[in-house]
C-alpha positions in Angstrom: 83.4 29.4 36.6 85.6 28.2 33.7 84.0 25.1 31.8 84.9 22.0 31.1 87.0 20.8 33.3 90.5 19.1 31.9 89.6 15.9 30.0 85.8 16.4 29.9 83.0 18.3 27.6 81.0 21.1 29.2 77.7 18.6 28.1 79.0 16.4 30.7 79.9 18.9 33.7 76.1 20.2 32.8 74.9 16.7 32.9 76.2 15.6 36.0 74.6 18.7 38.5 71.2 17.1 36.4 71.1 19.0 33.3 70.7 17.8 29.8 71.6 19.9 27.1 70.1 17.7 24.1 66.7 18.7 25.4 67.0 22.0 24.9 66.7 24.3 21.9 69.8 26.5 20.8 67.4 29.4 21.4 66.4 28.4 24.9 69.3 27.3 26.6 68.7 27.2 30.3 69.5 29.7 32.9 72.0 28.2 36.0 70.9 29.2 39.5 73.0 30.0 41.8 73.2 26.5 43.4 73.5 24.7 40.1 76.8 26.8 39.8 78.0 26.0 42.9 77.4 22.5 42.0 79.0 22.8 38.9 82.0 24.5 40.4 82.6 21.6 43.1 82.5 19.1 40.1 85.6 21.4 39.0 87.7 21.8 42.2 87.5 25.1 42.6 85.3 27.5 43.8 83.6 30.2 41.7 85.1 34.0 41.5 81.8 36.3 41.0 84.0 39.5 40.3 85.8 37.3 37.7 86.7 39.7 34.5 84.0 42.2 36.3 84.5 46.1 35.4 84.0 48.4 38.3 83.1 52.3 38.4 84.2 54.2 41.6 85.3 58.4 42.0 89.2 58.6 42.6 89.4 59.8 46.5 91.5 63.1 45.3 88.4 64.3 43.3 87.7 67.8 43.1 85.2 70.0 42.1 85.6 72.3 38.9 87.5 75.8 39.3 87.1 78.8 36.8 88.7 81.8 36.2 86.7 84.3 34.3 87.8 87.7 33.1 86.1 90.1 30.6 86.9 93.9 29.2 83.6 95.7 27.1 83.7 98.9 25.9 80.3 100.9 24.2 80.2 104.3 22.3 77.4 106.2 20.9 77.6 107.1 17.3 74.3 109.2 17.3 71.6 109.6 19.5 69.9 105.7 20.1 72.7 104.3 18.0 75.1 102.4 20.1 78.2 100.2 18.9 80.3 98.0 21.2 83.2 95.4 21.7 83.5 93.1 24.2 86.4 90.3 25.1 85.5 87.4 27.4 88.3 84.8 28.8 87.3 81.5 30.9 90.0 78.6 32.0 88.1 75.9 34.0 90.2 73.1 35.9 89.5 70.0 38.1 86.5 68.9 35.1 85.6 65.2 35.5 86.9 62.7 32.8 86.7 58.8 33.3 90.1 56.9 33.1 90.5 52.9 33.0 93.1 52.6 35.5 94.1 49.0 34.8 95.9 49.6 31.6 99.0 47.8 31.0 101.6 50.1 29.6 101.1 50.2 26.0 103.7 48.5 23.6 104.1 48.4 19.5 102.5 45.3 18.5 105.7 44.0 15.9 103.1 43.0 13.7 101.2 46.3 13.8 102.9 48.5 10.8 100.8 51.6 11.7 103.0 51.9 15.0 100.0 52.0 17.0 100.9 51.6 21.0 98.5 48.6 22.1 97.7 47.9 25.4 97.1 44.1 24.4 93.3 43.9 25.8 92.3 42.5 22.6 93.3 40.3 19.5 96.1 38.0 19.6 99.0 40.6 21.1 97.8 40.1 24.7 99.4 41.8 27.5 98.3 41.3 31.3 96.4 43.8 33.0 98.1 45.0 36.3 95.3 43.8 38.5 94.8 40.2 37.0 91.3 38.7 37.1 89.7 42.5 36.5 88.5 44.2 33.3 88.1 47.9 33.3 88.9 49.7 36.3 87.4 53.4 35.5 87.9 56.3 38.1 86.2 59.5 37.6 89.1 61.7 38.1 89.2 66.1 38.3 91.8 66.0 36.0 90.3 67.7 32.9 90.2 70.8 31.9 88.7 73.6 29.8 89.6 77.1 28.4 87.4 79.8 26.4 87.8 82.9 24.6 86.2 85.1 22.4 85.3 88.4 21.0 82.0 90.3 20.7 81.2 92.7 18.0 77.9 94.5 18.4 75.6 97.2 17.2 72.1 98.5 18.2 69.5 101.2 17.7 66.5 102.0 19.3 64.2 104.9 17.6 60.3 105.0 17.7 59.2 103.2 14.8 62.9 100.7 14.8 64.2 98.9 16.9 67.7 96.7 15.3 70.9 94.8 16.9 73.3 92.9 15.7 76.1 91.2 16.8 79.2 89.1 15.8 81.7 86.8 17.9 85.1 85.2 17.3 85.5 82.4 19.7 87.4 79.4 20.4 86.4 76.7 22.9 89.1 74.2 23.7 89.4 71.3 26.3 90.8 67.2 26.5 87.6 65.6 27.5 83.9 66.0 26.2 81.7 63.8 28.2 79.2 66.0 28.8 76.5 63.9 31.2 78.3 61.0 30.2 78.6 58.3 33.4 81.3 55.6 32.2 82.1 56.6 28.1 86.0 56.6 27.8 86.7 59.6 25.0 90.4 59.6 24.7 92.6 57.6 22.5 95.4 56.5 24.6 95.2 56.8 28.2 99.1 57.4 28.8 98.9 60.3 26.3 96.2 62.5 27.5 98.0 66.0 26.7 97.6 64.9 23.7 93.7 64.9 23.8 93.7 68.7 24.1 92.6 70.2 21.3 89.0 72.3 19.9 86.3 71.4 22.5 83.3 69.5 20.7 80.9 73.0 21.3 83.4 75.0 19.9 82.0 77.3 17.2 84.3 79.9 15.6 82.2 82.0 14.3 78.6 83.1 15.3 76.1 85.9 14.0 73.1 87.1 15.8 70.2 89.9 14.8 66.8 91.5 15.6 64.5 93.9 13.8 61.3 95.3 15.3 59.6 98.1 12.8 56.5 99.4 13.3 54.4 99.8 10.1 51.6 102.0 9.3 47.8 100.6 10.0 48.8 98.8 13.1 51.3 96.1 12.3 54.0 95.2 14.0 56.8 93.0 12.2 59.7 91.4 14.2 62.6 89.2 12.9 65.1 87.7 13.9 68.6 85.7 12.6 70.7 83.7 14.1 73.6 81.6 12.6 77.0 79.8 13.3 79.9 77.5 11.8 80.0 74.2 12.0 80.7 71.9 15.3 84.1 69.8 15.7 84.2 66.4 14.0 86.3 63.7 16.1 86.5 61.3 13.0 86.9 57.5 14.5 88.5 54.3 13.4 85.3 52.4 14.1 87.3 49.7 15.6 89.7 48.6 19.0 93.1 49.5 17.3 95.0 50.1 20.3 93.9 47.5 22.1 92.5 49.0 25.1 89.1 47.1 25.4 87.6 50.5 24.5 84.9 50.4 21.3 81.7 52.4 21.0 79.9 51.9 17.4 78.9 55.0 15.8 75.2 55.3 15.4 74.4 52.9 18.7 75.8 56.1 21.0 76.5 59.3 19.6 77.7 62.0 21.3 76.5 64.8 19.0 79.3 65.0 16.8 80.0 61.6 16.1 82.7 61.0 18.8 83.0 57.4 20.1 84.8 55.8 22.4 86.7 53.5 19.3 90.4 54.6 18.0 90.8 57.5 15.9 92.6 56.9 12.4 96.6 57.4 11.7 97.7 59.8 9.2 100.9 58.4 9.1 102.7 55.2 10.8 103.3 56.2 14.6 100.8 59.7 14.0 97.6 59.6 15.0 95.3 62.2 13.9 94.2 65.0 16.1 91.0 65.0 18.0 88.6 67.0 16.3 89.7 67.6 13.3 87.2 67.8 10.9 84.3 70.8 11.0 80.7 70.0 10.7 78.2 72.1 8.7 76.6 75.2 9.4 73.6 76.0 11.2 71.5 79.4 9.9 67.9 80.1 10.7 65.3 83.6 10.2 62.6 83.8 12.2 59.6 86.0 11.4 56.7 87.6 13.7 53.4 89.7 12.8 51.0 91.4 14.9 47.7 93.5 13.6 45.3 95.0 16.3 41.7 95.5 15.6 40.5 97.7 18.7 36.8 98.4 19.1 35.1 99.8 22.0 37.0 101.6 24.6 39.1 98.7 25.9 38.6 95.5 23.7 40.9 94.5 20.7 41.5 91.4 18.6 45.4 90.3 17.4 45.9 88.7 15.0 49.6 87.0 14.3 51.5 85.3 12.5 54.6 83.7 13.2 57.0 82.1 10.8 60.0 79.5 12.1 63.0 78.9 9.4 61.5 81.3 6.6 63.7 80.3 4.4 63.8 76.4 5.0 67.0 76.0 5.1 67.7 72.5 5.5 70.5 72.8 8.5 71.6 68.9 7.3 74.6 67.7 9.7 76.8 64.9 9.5 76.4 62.5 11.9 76.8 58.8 13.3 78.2 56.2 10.6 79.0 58.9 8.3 82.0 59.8 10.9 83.4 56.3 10.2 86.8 57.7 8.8 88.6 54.0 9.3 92.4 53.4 10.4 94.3 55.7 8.4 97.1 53.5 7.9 96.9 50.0 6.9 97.7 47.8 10.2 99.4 44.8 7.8 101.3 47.2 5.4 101.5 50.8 6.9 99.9 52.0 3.3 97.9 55.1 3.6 94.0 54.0 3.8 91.8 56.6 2.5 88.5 57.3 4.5 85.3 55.1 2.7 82.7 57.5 0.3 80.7 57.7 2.8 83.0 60.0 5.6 81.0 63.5 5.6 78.5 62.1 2.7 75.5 65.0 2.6 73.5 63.1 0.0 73.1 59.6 -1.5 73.5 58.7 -5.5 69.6 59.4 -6.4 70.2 63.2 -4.8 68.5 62.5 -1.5 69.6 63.7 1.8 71.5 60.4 3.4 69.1 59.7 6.4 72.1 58.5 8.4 72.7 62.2 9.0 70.8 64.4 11.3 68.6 67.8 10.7 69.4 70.5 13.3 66.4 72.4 14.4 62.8 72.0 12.1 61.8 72.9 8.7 59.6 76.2 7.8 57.1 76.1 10.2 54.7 78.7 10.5 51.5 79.1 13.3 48.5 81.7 13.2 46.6 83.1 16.1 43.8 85.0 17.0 43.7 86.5 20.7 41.0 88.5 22.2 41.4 91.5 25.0 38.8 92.8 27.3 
């Protein structure tokens, strides 16, 4: 229903299906039923369109589910009795993963105006260009047509002995893919949906490098102390624009969804005029925890004992601070009116604000140093 009609005001179409907007407050504006808008629409000549400008969800009829290919090759050796060392290499490839796709996109042009050289599918601003099925917004199908591929390396070394127990391990991985959406129904992730081999780059879990370790000694009178360490490098950053540069009627804010590493559905920046910057691009922090466990018996009689324990989370409170939400906002790269090189705001990957403080835009992985005591009795 498109108000007012050719020569009148929209206070008069209201006012002639009986209602008068002077009486009500700008903050109460009423609500039209669905036979005041029919009313309204006969007073224009023409009958509503209730799918007018609607976006619609549906699952492409070719969809298919996910296929993987998984191979792995592990070797171990003893060095000495209950000392073993070991290697293993893992490969996975996944196909036919589910991405969503806006179907009724125009094919993108260079807005002449645009000095960044950004193709712009004209959805939005003053460089318009029709979509293909007129009268429809988004059109998103969720297609089979992403895909995945891992591979990695494990390093790893245990002993087993009477009073020690130890292991440790190492792995060199990469995870890469062209879609993240991860649980996500409708979220559009990609930059320019006629470019999506372009998409495929380090996959938002992927984590080069990652240590694991437990200790288990057994001390004299009766205690038992376990530990345990587990760290890793930092996740994939997909820095964003923060704004619809391309045009495609695709713009998430950081901060109101997150993803987990900041990736939103808005543009990502230019790092030159016609380059857009890869997805991903930037690394996260670091995430390191030790973990530490106590036990003491206290047996009497023949078959009752106290334990006592203590159990300490992030011993060394580390603070495992990440960079997340508007602190992603990298901005266009290159200036839109100029094509000058736009550096990213103070505030891209800030850790702390002016006074010192952790900036509580950013997100704490896991908890502080937590520790619990507890006393159990066995009879």
């Amino acid at each position: 229903l498109s108000l007012p009609r050719l020569g009148s005001t929209v206070y008069r179409d209201l006012l002639a299906i009986g209602i008068d907007l002077n009486r009500y407050a700008l903050d109460n504006l009423p609500v039209l039923t669905p036979d005041q808008i029919a009313r309204a629409a006969a007073g224009t000549g023409a009958a509503p369109d209730p799918f007018a400008n609607a976006r619609f969800v549906a699952t492409a009829n070719n969809f298919t589910n996910p296929r993987s290919l998984q191979t792995g090759l592990g070797v171990e050796h003893a060095i000495i009795n209950n000392w073993v060392v070991g290697a293993q290499f893992n490969y996975l490839n996944t196909v036919h993963l589910e991405r969503n796709l806006d179907e009724n996109l125009p094919q993108p042009q260079i807005n002449p105006a645009d000095a960044a050289k950004r193709p712009n599918f004209g959805q939005v601003g003053a460089f318009r260009i029709p979509r293909p099925i007129a009268g429809v917004d988004r059109l998103v199908l969720r297609e089979s047509s992403a895909r995945s591929m891992y591979r990695g390396a494990t390093f790893e070394t245990k002993y087993r002995g009477r009073r020690y127990q130890a292991g440790f391990n190492y792995t060199f991985s990469g995870t890469y893919s062209d879609d993240d959406n991860e649980r996500s129904a409708t979220t559009l992730y990609y930059q320019t949906a006629t470019d999506l081999h372009a998409e495929y780059g380090a996959s938002r879990m992927d984590a080069r490098n990652q240590i694991g370790g437990y200790a288990l000694v057994n001390l004299p009178a009766g205690i038992t102390a376990a530990g345990s360490i587990r760290a890793r490098s930092g996740f994939p950053i997909d820095a964003t624009a923060n704004s619809d540069l391309n045009g495609d009627g695709n713009f998430l804010i950081p901060g109101v969804v997150t993803s987990g590493n900041g990736a939103s559905t808005s543009d990502r920046p230019y790092t030159a005029p016609g380059v857009s910057m890869k997805r991903n691009a930037y690394r996260n922090r670091a995430f390191k925890t030790v973990d530490l466990r106590l036990l003491k018996s206290f047996p009497f009689g023949e078959d009752k004992r106290i334990e006592f324990s203590a159990e300490m989370f992030n011993l060394f409170n580390f603070a495992n601070i990440v960079y997340d939400r508007t602190n992603l906002i990298y901005g266009p790269g290159i200036a839109p009116a100029t094509g000058a090189v736009v550096p990213p705001p103070s505030t891209f990957m800030q850790l702390r604000l002016h006074n010192g403080q952790y900036d509580p835009v950013n997100n704490q992985l896991g908890t502080p140093f937590q520790a619990q005591f507890g006393l159990r009795y066995f009879f």
